[in-house]
C-alpha positions as CSV (number, residue, x, y, z in Angstrom):
1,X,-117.7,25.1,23.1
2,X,-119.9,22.8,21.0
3,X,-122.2,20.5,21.8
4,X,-120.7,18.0,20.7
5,X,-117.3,17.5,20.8
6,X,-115.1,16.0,18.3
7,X,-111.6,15.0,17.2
8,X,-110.0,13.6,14.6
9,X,-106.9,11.3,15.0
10,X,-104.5,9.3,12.4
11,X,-102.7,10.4,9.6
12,X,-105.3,9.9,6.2
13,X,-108.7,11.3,5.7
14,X,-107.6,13.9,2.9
15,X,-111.2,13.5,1.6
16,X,-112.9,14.6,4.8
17,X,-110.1,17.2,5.7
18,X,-111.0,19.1,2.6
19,X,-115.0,18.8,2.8
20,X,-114.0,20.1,6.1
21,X,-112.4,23.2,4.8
22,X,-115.1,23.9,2.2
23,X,-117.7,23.7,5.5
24,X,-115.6,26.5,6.7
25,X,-115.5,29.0,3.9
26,X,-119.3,27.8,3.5
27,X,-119.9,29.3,7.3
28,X,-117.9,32.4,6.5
29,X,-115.5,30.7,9.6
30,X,-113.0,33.4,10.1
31,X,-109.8,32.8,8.7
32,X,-106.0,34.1,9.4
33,X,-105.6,36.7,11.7
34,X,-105.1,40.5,9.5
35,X,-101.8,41.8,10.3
36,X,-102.5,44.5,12.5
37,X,-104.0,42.0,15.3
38,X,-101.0,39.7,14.8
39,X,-98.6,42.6,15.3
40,X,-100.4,43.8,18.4
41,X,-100.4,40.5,20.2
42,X,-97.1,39.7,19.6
43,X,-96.5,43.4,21.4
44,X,-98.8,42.1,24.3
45,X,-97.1,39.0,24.5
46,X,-93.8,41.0,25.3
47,X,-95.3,43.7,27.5
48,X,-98.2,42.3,29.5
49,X,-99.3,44.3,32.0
50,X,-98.2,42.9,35.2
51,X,-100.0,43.0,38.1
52,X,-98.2,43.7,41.9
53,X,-99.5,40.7,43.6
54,X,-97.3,37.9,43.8
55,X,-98.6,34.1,44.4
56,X,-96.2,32.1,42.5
57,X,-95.4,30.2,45.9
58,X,-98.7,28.3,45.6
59,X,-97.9,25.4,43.4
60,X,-100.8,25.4,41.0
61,X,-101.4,22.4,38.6
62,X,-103.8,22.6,36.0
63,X,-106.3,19.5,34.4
64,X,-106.9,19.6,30.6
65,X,-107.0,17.0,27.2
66,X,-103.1,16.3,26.8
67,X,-103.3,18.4,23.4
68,X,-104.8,21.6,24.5
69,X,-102.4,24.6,24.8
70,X,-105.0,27.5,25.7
71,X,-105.0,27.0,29.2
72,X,-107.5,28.9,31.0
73,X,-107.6,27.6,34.6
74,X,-105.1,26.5,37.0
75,X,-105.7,25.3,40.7
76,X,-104.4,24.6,44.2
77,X,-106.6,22.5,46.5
78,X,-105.8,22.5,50.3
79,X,-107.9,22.1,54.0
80,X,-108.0,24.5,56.3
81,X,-107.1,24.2,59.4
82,X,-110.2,25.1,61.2
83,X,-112.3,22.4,59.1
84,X,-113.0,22.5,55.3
85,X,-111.1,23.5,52.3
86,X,-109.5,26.5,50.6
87,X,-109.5,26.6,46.6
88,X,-107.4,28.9,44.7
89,X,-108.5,28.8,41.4
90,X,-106.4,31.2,38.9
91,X,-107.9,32.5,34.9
92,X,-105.4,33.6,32.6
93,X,-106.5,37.3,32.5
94,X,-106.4,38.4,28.9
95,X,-107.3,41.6,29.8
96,X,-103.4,41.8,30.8
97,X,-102.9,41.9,27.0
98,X,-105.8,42.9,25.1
99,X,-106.3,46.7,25.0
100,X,-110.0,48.0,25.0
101,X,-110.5,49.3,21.4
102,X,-107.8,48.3,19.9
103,X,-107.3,45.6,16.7
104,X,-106.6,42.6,19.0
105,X,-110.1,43.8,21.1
106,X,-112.2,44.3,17.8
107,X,-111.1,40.9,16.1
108,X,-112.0,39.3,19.3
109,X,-115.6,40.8,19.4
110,X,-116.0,39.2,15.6
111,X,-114.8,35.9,16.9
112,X,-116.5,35.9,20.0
113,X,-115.8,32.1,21.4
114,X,-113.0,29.6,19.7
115,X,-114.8,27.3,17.4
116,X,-113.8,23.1,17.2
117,X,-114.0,21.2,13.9
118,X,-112.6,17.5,14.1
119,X,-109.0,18.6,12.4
120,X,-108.3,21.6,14.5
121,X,-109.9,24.9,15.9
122,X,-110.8,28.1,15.0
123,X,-108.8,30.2,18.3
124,X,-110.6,33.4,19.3
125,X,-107.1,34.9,19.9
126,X,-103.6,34.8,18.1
127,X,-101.7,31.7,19.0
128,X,-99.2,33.1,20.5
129,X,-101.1,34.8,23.4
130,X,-103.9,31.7,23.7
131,X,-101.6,29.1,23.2
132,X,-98.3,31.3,24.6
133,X,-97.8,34.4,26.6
134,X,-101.4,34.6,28.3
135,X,-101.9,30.6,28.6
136,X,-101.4,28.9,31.9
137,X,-99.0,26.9,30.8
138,X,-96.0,24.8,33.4
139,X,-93.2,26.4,34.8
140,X,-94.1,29.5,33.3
141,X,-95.0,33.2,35.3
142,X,-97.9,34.0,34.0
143,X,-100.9,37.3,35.1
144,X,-104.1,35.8,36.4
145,X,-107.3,36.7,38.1
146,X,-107.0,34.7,41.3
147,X,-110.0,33.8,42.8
148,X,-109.8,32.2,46.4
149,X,-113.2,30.4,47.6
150,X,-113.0,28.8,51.5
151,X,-115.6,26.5,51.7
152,X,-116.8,24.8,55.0
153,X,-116.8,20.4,55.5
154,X,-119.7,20.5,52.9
155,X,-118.4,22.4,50.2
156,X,-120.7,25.3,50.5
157,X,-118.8,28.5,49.6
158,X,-118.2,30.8,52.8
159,X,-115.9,33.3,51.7
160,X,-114.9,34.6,47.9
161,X,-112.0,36.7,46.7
162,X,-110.8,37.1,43.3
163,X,-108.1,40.1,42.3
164,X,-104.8,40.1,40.0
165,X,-101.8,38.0,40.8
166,X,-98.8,36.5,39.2
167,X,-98.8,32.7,39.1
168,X,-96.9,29.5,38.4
169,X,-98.3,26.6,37.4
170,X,-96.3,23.3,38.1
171,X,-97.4,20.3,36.8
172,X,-100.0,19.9,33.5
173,X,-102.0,16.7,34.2
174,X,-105.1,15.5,31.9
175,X,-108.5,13.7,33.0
176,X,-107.2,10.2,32.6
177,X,-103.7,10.6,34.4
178,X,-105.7,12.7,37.4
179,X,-108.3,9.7,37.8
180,X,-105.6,6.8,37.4
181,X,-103.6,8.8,40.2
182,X,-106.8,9.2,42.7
183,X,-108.2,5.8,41.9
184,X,-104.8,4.1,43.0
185,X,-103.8,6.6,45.9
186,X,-100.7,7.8,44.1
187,X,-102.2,11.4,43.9
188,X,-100.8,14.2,46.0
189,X,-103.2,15.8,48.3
190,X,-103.7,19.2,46.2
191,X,-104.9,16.6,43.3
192,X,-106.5,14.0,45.3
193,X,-108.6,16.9,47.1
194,X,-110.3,17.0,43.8
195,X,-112.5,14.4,44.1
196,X,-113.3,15.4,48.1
197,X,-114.4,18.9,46.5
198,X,-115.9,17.9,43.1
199,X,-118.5,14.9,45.5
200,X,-119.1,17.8,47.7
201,X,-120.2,20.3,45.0
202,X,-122.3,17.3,42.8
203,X,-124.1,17.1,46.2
204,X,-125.1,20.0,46.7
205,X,-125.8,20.1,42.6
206,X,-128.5,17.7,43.8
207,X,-129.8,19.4,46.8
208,X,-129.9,22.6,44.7
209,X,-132.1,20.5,41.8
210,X,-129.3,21.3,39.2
211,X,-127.7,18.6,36.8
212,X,-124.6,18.2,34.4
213,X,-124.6,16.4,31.7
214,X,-122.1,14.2,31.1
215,X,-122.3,13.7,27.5
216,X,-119.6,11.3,25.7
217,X,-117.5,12.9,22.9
218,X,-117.5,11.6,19.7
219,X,-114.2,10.8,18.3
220,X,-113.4,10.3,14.5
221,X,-110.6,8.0,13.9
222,X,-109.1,8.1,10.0
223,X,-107.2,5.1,8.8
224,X,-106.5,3.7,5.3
225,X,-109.0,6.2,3.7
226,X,-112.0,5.1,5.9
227,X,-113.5,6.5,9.3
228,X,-114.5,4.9,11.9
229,X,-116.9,6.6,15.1
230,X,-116.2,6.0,19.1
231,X,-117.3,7.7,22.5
232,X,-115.1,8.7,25.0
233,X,-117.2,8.4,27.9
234,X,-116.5,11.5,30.3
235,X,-114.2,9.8,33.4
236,X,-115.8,11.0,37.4
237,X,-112.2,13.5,37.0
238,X,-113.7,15.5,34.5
239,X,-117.1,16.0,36.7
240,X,-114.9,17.3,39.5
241,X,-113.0,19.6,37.7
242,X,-115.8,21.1,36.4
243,X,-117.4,21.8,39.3
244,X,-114.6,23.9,40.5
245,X,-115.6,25.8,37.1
246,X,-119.4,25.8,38.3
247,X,-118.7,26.8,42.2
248,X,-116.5,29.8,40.3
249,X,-119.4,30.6,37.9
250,X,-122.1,30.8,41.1
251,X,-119.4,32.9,43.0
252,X,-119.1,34.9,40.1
253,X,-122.7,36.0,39.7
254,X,-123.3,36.8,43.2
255,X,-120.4,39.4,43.0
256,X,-122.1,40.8,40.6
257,X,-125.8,41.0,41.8
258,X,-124.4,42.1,44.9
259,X,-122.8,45.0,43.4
260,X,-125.7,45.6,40.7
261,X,-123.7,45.5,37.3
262,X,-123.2,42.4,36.1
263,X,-124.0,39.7,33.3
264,X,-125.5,35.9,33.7
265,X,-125.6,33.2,31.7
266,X,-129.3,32.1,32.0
267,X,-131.6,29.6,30.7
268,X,-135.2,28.8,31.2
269,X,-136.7,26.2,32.5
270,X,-137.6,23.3,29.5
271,X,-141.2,24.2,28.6
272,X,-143.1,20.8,29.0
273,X,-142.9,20.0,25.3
274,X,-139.4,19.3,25.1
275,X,-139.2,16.9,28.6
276,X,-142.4,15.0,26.6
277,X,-140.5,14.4,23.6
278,X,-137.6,13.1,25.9
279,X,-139.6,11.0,27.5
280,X,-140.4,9.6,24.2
281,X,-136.6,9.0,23.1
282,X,-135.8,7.3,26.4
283,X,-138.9,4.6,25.7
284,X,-137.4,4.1,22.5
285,X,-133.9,3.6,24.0
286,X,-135.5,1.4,26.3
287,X,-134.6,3.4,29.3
288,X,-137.2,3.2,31.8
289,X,-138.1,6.5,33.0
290,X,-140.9,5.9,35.7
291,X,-143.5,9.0,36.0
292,X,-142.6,10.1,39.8
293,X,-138.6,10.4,39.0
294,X,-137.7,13.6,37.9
295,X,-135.4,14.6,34.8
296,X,-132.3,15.4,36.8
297,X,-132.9,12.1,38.8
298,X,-133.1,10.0,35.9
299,X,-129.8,11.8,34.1
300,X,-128.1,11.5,37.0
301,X,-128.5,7.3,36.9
302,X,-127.2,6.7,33.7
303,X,-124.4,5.2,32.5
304,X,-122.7,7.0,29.6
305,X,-120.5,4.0,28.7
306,X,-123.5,1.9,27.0
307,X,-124.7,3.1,23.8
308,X,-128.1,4.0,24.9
309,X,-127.8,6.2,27.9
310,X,-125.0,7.8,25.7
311,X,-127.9,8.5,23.3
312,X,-129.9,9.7,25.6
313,X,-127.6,11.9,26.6
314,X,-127.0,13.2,23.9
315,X,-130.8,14.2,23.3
316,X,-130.6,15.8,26.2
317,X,-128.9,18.5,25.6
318,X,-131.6,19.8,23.5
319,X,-132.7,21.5,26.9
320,X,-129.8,23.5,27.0
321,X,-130.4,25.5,23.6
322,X,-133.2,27.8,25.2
323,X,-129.5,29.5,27.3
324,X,-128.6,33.3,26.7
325,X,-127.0,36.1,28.8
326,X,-129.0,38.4,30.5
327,X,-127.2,41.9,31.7
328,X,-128.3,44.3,34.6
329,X,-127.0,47.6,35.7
330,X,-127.6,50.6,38.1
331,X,-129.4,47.9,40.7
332,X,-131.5,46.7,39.1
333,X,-132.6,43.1,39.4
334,X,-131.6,41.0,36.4
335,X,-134.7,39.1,34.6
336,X,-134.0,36.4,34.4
337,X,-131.7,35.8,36.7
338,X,-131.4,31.4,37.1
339,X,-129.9,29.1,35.0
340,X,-132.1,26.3,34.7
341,X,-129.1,24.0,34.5
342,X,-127.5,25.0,36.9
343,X,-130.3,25.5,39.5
344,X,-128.7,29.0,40.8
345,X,-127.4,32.3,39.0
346,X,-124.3,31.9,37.0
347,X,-122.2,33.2,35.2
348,X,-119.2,32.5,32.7
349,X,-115.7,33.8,34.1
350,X,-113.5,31.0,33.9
351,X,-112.8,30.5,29.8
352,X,-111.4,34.2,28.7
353,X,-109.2,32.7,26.4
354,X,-111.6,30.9,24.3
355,X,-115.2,32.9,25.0
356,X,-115.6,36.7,25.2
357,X,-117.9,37.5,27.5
358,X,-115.1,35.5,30.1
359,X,-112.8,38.6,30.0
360,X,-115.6,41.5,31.2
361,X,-117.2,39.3,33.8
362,X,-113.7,38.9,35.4
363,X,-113.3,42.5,35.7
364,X,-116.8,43.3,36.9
365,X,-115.5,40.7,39.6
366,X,-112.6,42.0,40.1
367,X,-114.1,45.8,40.8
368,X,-117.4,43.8,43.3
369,X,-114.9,42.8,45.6
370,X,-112.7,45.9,45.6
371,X,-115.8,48.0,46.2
372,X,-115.1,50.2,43.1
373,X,-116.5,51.2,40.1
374,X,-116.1,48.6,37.4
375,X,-113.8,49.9,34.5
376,X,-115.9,52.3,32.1
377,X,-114.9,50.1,28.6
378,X,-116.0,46.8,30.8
379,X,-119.5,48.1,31.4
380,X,-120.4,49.7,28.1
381,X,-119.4,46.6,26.1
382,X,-122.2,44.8,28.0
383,X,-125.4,45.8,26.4
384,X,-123.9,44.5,23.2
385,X,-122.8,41.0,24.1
386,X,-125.9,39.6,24.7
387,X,-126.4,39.6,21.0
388,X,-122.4,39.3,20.0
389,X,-122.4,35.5,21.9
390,X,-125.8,34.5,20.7
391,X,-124.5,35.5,17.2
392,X,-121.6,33.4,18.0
393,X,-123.2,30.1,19.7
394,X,-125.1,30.1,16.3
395,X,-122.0,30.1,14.3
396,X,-120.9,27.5,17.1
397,X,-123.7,25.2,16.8
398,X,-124.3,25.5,13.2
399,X,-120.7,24.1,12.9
400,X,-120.9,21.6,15.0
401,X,-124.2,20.4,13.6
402,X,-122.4,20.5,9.4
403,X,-119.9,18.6,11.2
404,X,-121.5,16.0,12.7
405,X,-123.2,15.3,9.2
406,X,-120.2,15.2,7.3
407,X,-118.2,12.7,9.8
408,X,-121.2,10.5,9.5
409,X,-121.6,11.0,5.8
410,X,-117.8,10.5,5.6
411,X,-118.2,7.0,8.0
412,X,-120.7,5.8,5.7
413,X,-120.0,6.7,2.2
414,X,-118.6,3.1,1.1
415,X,-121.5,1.2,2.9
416,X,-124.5,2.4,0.2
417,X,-126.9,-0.5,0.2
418,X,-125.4,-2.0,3.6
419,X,-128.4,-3.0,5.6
420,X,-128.0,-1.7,10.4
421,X,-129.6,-2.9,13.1
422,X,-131.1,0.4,14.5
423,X,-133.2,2.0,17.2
424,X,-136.4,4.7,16.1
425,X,-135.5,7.5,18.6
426,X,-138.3,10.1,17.5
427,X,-140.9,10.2,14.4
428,X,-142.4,13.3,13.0
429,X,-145.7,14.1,14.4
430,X,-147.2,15.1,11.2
431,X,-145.7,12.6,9.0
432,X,-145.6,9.4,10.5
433,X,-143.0,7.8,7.5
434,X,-140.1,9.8,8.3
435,X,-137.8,10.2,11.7
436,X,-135.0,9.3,13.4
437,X,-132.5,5.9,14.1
438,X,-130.4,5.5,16.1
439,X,-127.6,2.7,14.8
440,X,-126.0,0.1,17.0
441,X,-122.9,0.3,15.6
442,X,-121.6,2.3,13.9
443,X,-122.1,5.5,16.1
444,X,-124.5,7.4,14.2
445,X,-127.6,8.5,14.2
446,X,-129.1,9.7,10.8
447,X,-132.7,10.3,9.4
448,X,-134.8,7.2,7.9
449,X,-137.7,7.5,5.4
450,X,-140.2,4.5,5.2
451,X,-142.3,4.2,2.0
452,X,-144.6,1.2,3.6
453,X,-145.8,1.9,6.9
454,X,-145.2,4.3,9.7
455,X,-142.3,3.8,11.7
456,X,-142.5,2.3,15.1
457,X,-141.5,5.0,17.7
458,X,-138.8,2.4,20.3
459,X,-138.5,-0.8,18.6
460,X,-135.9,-1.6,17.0
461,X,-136.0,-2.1,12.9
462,X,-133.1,-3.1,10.4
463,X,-132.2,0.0,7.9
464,X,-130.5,0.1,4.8
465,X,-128.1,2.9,3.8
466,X,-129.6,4.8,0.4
467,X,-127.6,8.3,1.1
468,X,-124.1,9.2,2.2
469,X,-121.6,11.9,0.3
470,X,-119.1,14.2,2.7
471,X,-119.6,17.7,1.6
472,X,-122.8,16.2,-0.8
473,X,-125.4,14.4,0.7
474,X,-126.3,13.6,4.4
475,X,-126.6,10.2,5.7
476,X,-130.5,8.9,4.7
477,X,-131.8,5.5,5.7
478,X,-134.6,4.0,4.3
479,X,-136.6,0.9,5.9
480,X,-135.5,-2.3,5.0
């Protein structure tokens, strides 16, 4: 998914919409899917291949944004009885309905991972599998990969099992329903276990030295034929649920080492360049960032409600873009094997209907804990993907990125002249005159030029608007 998240809301914005379009014919974004893969997922969708395993007793719920259809995890949370807590964790298993080789598998391999723009997404699979027959959707029967992870009173994983299994999801819930519910103690224990768990697991996060970012997403609201910019602040319910994701992930790669075929999602550690330059951002946010604390201690302090930290955050993430996949077969040890992030090895298994690479990973799983041989199309897909997802995160990003520029562009484009109170977040080492602001309102955060002096790296300086055309020219602010 992008970095940055963003959706559009409200009824005008024809202008943007079609800049929006043109940014996707620009970025050779695929378009309809050919005929052939439409007629073969509709097939699928009628004749999935059904697994024998039956646990449509457990009453699953699932926690997504209310509009989201392509829904690739469902739970159950529950104690045990001898102390600690049993999580079934089910992932729609597309493998149930795509056929190795056939048109539905190749479109899916020049897709690679859904893509978001602010009106709509790009699916990675027909609509009427990711947002139908394979999606986890209520009250409907539906093939998984059912993982079951017992974890003791910490939340440290003791026992994993993952194989095929019908399931029933009962009840759709989203972040803001799940938190009011917990927060006033209306929520059923399978829901209101989910902050027990998701505490434990950020704990242990900490002890580990990993960190999750809790980035806000950036939301474009259209009215009237102008656009306005807003955060949503991630709520401590989205956290938890995505530790459930994170504990699977972890699970997911020791399977796989222990059986020796596998493949991680991995990332580096940040050379000592990239913390130095955040170190300069947060002084120019005015976040104080004292020598001794380390990164994951500081990020873990802020508060992404106020502008700054929600910056910050966002500046952050430049640490993550170093992240790859790394495969390993016949034994051999996988190199690298961490993800910096996520302090442990890790691996992606819990997204198959909107990222590739989900779907072989569950059934190199699925064959670790059986003890067999992992399917022969599973394992010689793998020295490929490393390259297929990187080809698609660039895609991804570079989206995301064109995006970003033409919302702002798009926020700004009646304001020429229009003088901001701004923040300088970074200046160019080699040209002193030119850098980055960071605006107190409106939420942007756009390149500045100053003809008179250098700009001063964390104080804050009044701009005024010189450049800003959707689908034209990017936002530019000169010193005012």
């Amino acid at each position: 998914m992008p970095r940055r998240q963003m959706h559009m809301t409200g009824a005008d914005g024809a202008a943007l919409r079609a800049a929006l379009r043109a940014l996707r014919t620009k970025l050779g974004v695929p378009d309809a899917f050919p005929a052939e893969v439409l007629a073969e997922a509709e097939r699928a969708a009628r004749e999935p291949r059904l697994p024998a395993a039956d646990a449509t007793d457990l009453p699953f719920f699932t926690v997504d944004p209310p509009s989201s259809r392509d829904l690739d995890q469902a739970m159950h949370l529950a104690k045990r009885p001898a102390g600690g807590f049993r999580v079934h964790y089910a992932i729609a298993d597309v493998a149930a309905f795509v056929a190795p080789g056939g048109p539905l598998d190749a479109e899916a391999h020049r897709r690679v991972t859904t893509l978001y723009f602010p009106d709509g997404r790009v699916p990675l699979h027909p609509a009427v599998l990711s947002e139908g027959a394979a999606s986890l959707l209520p009250d409907q029967t539906r093939p998984a990969l059912l993982w079951r992870l017992d974890l003791d009173a910490e939340g440290r994983v003791e026992t994993t099992d993952v194989r095929r299994a019908l399931v029933r999801s009962r009840a759709r819930l989203d972040y803001e329903g799940v938190q009011k519910a917990i927060d006033t103690g209306a929520a059923e224990e399978p829901v209101a276990l989910l902050e027990d768990i998701g505490r434990l697991r950020e704990a242990l996060e900490v002890e580990r030295g990993g960190i999750s970012l809790n980035v806000p997403e950036q939301e474009v609201v259209a009215h009237d034929g102008s656009y306005a910019l807003a955060y949503r602040a991630p709520l401590p319910a989205d956290g938890w649920n995505a530790q459930i994701s994170l504990m699977t992930g972890i699970a997911a790669a020791d399977l796989m080492l222990a059986a020796g075929t596998g493949i991680l999602r991995t990332l580096p550690r940040a050379p000592d360049g990239a913390v130095g330059r955040l170190r300069r951002a947060a002084k120019a946010l005015r976040i104080d960032w004292p020598h001794h604390v380390p990164y994951a201690e500081l990020v873990r302090s802020l508060d992404p409600h106020r502008p700054a930290h929600a910056a910050f955050l966002q500046e952050c993430t430049a640490l993550l873009r170093g992240a790859g996949y790394t495969v390993f077969t016949g034994g051999e040890s996988p190199d690298p094997a961490i993800h910096a992030a996520v302090a442990a090895p890790y691996a992606h298994c819990t997204a198959p209907l909107r990222r590739l690479v989900d779907r072989y990973t569950g059934e190199l799983c699925l064959a670790s804990v059986a003890g067999a041989e992992p399917p022969q199309w599973a394992v010689a897909a793998l020295d490929a993907l490393p390259k297929e997802m990187a080809d698609g995160g660039r895609l991804a990003n570079a989206a995301e990125r064109e995006c970003v520029d033409l919302v702002e562009a798009a926020v700004l484009k009646d304001r020429i002249g229009e003088t901001f109170e701004a923040t300088v977040i970074d200046v160019k080492d080699h040209e002193p005159r030119e850098g980055t602001v960071h605006l107190a309102e409106p939420a942007v955060v756009g390149r500045v030029v100053s003809a008179a002096r250098e700009l001063p790296l964390g104080e804050r300086i009044r701009v005024r608007l010189t450049e800003a055309d959707p689908g034209v020219a990017k936002v530019l602010f000169a010193l005012a």
